[in-house]
C-alpha positions in Angstrom: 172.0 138.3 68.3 170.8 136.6 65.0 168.3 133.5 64.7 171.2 131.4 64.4 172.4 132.2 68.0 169.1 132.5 69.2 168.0 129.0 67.9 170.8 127.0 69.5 170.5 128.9 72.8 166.9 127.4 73.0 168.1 124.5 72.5 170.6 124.1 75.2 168.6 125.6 77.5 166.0 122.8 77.2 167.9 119.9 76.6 166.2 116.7 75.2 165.6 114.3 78.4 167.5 110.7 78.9 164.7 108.3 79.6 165.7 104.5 80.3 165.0 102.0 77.4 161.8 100.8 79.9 160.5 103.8 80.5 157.2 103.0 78.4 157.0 99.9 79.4 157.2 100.7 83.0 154.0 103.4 82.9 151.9 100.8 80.3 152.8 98.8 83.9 151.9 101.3 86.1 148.7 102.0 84.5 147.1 98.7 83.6 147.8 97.7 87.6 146.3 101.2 88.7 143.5 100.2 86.2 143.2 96.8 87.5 142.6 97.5 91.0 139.7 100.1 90.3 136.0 99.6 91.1 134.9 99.5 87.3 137.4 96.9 86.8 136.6 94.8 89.8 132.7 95.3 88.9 133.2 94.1 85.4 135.4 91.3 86.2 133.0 89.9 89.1 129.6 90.5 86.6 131.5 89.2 83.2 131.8 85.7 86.2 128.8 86.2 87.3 126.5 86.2 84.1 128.9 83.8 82.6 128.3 81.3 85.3 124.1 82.2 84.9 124.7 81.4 81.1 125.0 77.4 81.8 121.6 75.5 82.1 121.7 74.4 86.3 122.4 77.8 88.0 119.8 79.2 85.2 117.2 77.0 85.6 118.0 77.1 89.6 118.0 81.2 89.1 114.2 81.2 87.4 112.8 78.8 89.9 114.2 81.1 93.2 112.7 84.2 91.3 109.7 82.3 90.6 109.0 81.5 94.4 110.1 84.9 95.3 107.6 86.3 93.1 104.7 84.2 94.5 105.9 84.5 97.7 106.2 88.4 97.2 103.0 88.4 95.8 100.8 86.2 98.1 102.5 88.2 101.2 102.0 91.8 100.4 98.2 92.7 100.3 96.2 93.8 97.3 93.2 96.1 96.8 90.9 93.3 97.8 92.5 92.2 101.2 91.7 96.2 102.3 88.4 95.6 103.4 87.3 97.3 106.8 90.6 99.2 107.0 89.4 101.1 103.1 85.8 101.4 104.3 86.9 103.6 107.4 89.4 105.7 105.4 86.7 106.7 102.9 83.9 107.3 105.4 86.6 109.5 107.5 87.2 111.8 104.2 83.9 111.4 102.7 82.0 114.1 104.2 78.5 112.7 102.3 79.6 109.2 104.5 80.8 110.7 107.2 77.4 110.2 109.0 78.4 106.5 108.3 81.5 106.2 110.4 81.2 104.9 114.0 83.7 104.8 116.4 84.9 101.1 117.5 84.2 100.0 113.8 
């Protein structure tokens, strides 16, 4: 058997496929609508909304002022260094073995 021979054997062997004229036009399809209905896409289409509707002066202004309350409200509810009193007092005496002559139970 020479090349020749060989050659066209390999050819009809694997013939060339018949795809329909919409064949890439259908999976384009198929894959922006797969695309479309994934999480990345839904995220970016709900935050590109989102930030777009923060971008106009009301909801902004409105968006500051609740984080401004929130902040205060945050802060002024959740206790600082200087609202430990007593309780900071009786956890140092209770590891403090040069204060521990200092704790007194009921205090």
């Amino acid at each position: 058997m020479n090349d020749t021979e060989l050659d066209d054997l390999i050819r009809h062997s694997h013939p060339e496929p018949e795809f329909p004229a919409t064949f890439q036009r259908d999976i384009w399809t198929g894959i922006a609508v797969a695309e479309s209905r994934s999480l990345s896409a839904r995220w970016t289409r709900w935050s590109e909304g989102f930030f777009g509707m923060l971008a106009r002066p009301a909801p902004a202004l409105a968006s500051v002022a609740v984080m401004l309350v929130a902040g205060a409200t945050l802060g002024h509810l959740i206790p600082g260094e200087n609202h430990a009193g007593p309780s900071r007092e009786r956890y140092l005496a209770s590891i403090d073995p040069l204060r521990a002559d200092t704790l007194q139970p009921g205090k």
